[in-house]
C-alpha positions in Angstrom: 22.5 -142.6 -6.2 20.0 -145.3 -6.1 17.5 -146.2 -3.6 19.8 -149.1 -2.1 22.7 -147.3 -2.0 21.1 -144.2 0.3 19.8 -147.1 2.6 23.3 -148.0 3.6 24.8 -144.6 3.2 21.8 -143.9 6.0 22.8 -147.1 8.0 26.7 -146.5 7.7 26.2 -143.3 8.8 24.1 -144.4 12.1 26.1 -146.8 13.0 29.3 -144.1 13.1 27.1 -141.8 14.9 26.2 -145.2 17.3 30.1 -145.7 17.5 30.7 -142.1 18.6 27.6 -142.2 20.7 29.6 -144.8 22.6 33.4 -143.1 22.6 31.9 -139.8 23.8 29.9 -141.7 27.0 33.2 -144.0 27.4 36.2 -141.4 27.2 38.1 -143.5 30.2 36.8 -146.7 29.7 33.7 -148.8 31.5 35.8 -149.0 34.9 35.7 -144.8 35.4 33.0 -144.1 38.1 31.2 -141.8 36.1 31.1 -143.7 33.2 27.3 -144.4 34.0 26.4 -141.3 34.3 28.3 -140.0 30.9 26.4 -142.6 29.1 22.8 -141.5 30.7 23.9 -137.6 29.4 24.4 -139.4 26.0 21.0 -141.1 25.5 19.3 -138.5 26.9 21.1 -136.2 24.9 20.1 -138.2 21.5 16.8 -138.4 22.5 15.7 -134.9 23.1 17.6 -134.4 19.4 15.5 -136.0 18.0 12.7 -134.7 15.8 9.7 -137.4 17.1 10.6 -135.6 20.7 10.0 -132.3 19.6 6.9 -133.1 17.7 5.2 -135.3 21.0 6.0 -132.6 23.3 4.8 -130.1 20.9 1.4 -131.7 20.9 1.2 -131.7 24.7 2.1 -128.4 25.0 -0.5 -127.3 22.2 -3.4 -130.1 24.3 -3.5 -127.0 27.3 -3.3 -124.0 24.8 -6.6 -125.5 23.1 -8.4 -126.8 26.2 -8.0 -122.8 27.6 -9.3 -121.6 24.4 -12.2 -123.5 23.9 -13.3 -122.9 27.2 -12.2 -119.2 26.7 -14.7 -119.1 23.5 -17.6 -121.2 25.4 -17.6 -118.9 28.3 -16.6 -115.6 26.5 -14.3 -115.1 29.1 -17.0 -114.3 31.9 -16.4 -116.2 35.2 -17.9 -119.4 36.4 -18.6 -120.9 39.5 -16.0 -122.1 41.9 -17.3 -125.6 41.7 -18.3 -127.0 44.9 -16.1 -129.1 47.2 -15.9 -132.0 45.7 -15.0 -130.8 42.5 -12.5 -134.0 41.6 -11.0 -134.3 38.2 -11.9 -133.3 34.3 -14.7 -131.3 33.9 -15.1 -130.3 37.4 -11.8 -128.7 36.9 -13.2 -127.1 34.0 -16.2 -125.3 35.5 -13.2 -123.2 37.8 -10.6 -122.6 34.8 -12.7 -119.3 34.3 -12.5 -117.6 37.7 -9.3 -118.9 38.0 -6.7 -120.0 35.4 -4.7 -121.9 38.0 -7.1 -125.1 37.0 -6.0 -125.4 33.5 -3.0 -127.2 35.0 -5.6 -129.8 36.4 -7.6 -130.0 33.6 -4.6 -130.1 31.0 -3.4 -133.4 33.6 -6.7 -135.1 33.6 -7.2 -134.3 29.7 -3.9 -135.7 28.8 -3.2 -138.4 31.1 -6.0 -141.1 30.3 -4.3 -140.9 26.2 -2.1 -138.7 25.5 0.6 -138.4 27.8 0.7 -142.0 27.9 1.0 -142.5 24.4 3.9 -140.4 24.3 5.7 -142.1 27.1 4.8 -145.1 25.0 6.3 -144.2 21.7 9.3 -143.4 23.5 9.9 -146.6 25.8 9.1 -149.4 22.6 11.7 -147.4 21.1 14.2 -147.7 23.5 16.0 -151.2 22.5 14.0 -152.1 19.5 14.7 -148.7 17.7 18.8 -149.4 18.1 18.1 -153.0 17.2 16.3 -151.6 13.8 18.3 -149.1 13.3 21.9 -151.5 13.3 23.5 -149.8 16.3 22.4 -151.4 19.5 25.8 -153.6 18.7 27.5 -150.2 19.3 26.4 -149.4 22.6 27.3 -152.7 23.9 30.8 -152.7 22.3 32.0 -149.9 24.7 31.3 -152.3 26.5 28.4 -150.7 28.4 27.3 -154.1 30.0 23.3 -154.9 29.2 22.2 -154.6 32.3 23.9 -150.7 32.8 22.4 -150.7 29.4 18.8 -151.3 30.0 18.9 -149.5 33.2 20.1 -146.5 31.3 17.9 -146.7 28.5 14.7 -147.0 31.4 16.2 -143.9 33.3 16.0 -141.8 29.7 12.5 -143.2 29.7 11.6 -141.8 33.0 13.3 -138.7 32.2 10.8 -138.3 29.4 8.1 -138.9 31.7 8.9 -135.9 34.1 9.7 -133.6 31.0 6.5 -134.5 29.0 4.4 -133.7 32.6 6.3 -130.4 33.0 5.6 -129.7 29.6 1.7 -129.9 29.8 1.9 -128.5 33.3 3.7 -125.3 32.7 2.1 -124.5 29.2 -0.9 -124.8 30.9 -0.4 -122.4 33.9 1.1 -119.8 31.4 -2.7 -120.6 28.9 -4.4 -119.8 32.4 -2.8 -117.0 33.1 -3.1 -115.3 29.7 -6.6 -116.7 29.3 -8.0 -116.1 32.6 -7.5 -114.6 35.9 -5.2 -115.9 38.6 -5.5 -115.6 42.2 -5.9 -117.2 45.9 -6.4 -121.0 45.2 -9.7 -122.7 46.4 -9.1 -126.4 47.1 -10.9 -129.5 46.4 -11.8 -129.2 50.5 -12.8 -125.7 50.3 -9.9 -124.4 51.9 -8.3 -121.3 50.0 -4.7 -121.3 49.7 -2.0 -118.5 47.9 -1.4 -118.8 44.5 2.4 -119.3 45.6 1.5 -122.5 47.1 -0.9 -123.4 44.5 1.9 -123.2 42.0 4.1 -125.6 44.6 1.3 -128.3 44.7 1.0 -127.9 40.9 4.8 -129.1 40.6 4.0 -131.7 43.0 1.3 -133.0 40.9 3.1 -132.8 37.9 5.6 -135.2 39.7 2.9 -137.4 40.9 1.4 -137.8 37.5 5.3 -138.7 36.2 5.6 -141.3 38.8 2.4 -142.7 37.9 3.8 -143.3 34.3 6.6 -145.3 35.3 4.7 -148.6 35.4 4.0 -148.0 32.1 6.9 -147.0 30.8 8.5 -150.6 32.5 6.4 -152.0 30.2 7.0 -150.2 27.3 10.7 -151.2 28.1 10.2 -155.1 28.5 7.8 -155.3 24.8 11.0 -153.3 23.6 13.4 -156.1 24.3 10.9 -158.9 22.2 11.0 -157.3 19.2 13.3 -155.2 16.5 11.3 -153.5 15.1 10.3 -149.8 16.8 7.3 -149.2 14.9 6.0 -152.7 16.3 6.9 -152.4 19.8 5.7 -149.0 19.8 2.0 -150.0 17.9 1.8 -153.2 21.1 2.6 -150.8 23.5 0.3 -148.2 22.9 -2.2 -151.2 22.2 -1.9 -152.5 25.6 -2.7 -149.0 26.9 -5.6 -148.7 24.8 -6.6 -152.4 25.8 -6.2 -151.3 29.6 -7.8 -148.5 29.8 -11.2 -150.0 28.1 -10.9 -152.6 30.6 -10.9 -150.5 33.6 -14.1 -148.5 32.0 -16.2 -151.7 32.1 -17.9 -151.5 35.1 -18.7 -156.1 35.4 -14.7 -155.8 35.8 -14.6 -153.5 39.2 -12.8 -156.9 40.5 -9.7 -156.6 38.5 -9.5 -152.4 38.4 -7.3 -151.9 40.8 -4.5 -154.3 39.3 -4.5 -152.4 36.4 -1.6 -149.8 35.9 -4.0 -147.0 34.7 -6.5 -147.4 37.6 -5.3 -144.9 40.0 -3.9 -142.1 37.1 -6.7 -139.5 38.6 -5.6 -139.8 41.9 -3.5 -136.9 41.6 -6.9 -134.7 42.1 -5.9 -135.5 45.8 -2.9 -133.3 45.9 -4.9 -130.3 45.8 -6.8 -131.4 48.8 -6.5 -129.7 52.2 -4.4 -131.6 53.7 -3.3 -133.8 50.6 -5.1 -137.0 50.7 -2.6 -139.9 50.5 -4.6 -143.0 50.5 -5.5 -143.1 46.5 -1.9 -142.1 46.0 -0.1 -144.1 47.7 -1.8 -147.1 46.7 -0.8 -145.9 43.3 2.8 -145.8 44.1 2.5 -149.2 45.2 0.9 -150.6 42.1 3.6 -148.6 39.7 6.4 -150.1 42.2 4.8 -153.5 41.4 5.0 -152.7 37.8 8.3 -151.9 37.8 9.6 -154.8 39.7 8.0 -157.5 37.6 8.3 -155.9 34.3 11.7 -154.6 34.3 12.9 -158.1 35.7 11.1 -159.6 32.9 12.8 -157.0 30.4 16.1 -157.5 32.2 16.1 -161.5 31.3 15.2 -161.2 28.2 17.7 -158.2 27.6 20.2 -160.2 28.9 19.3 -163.7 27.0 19.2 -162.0 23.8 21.3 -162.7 21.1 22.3 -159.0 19.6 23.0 -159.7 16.0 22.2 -156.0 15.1 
C-alpha cells in the first residue's frame, strides 16, 4: 500500500471513529437532557486514550520521583532544618523535604508549575479544536448536531479536567516519593504552627486544587489560539510560546507595572495555603485574574468558534 493510500486509510478511519464518537454521545438526540453530559464522558474519554496523555502525565509524575531523589542523594538521607517561618516556595520547600517528606508535594508544585504543568495544559488546550480541524473530524462532532457553542464549552471543560488530573498527578506522586524517600510526620507550617499530617494531606489536596484553578486562565487561552488555526502542532508551538513569552516578562523586574496583569503572576501563591490560618489575599487576587482570563478569552474563542467556517 502506498504512502497516499495509508494517509486516507488513516483519515477514513478517523473520521468513522469521529462519526461514532458523535452517535455514542448522541444516542437520543441533542434535545435529551443529558446529552451534554454524554458528550463531555466522550471527549474526555478520547482524550485520556490517547497516547500524548499518558506520556505528559508520565513526565509529571516522574518531575517529583526525581526532585525526591536528588535531594535524597545530596543529603544522603540525613535530616535538614525545618526552614524557618517564612519558608515560601521552591527551594525553601526543599531545605524541609528531608525531615519531612510531606514537602515534596510543595516543591513538586513550585518545580512544575512555572514550565511544566503549564506546558502540558498547553499541548492539550491548542489541541482542542485545531487537532479535530487537522485531523478531518471536527465536521463530525458538529453533525450530531452538538451546536458550537455546547461544543466549545465541552471541549474547555475536558481542558479543565486535564488541569485537575495533571495537578493530582504531580501531587500524589509526590507525597508517595516523600513518603518512601523520607520521613513523614506532624506538619510545621509556613507560620510555624504544627499541624497532623492528616490535615497536612487535606491542605495538600486543597493546593492541588488551587494550583488547577490557577491554570484555567491559561488554558482559556490555549482554547481561543485553538479556534485561529488548523493545525494542532501550530496552535500548540503559539501557546506554549505565549507562556514562555509571559513568564520572561513577569521575571524582568523594569516591568513590576504590568506583573500583576499577567496570568502567571500569582502561580506561587499557593505557598499560602499551608499558612496558619491560610492567607487569602495573594489567592484570591489570583482567582480574580484567572476569572478575567476566562471571561475575555473564552468570549473571544466563542466568536470566532462560532464565525468559523468548518470545512474540515
Amino acid at each position: 500500500m502506498s504512502q497516499a493510500e495509508r494517509s486516507r486509510a488513516e483519515k477514513s478511519q478517523a473520521e468513522k471513529s469521529q462519526a461514532r464518537r458523535a452517535r455514542l454521545s448522541d444516542p437520543q438526540g441533542s434535545r435529551h437532557p443529558l446529552w451534554t453530559l454524554g458528550l463531555l464522558r466522550s471527549e474526555i474519554t478520547t482524550l485520556l486514550r490517547r497516547h500524548r496523555t499518558y506520556a505528559l502525565l508520565a513526565v509529571l509524575a516522574a518531575v517529583p520521583v526525581l526532585i525526591g531523589i536528588a535531594v535524597r542523594i545530596e543529603t544522603g538521607g540525613g535530616g535538614g532544618g525545618e526552614g524557618g517561618p517564612d519558608g515560601g516556595a521552591g527551594p525553601a520547600f526543599l531545605a524541609q523535604v528531608t525531615n519531612n517528606g510531606y514537602f515534596l508535594v510543595f516543591a513538586a508544585l513550585a518545580a512544575t508549575l512555572p514550565v511544566f504543568l503549564p506546558m502540558a495544559v498547553g499541548v492539550v488546550a491548542g489541541d482542542a479544536v485545531a487537532g479535530e480541524a487537522n485531523s478531518g473530524t471536527l465536521r463530525y462532532l458538529l453533525v450530531a448536531p452538538a451546536g458550537r457553542t455546547r461544543l466549545l464549552l465541552v471541549k474547555y471543560a475536558s481542558v479543565l479536567v486535564f488541569c485537575l488530573i495533571a495537578t493530582l498527578v504531580v501531587a500524589v506522586s509526590a507525597l508517595a516519593a516523600g513518603a518512601l524517600l523520607f520521613p513523614v510526620g506532624d506538619v510545621t507550617t509556613i507560620s510555624g504552627t504544627r499541624i497532623g499530617f492528616g490535615e497536612g494531606v487535606v491542605r495538600a489536596g486543597l493546593t492541588a486544587l488551587v494550583v488547577a484553578v490557577s491554570l484555567t486562565g491559561f488554558a482559556a487561552i490555549g482554547l481561543f489560539v485553538s479556534t485561529l488555526t488548523g493545525s494542532g502542532i501550530g496552535a500548540m508551538a503559539a501557546t506554549v510560546g505565549l507562556l514562555i513569552t509571559v513568564q520572561i516578562l513577569d521575571s524582568i523586574p523594569q516591568l513590576s507595572g504590568v506583573h500583576p496583569y499577567l496570568f502567571a503572576h500569582y502561580w506561587m501563591s499557593f505557598a499560602d495555603v499551608l499558612r496558619e490560618p491560610v492567607y487569602w489575599d495573594d489567592l484570591s487576587r489570583n482567582f480574580q485574574l484567572q476569572g478575567l482570563y476566562v471571561a475575555v478569552f473564552g468570549s473571544a474563542a466563542w466568536a470566532r468558534f462560532t464565525a468559523k467556517d468548518i470545512t474540515a
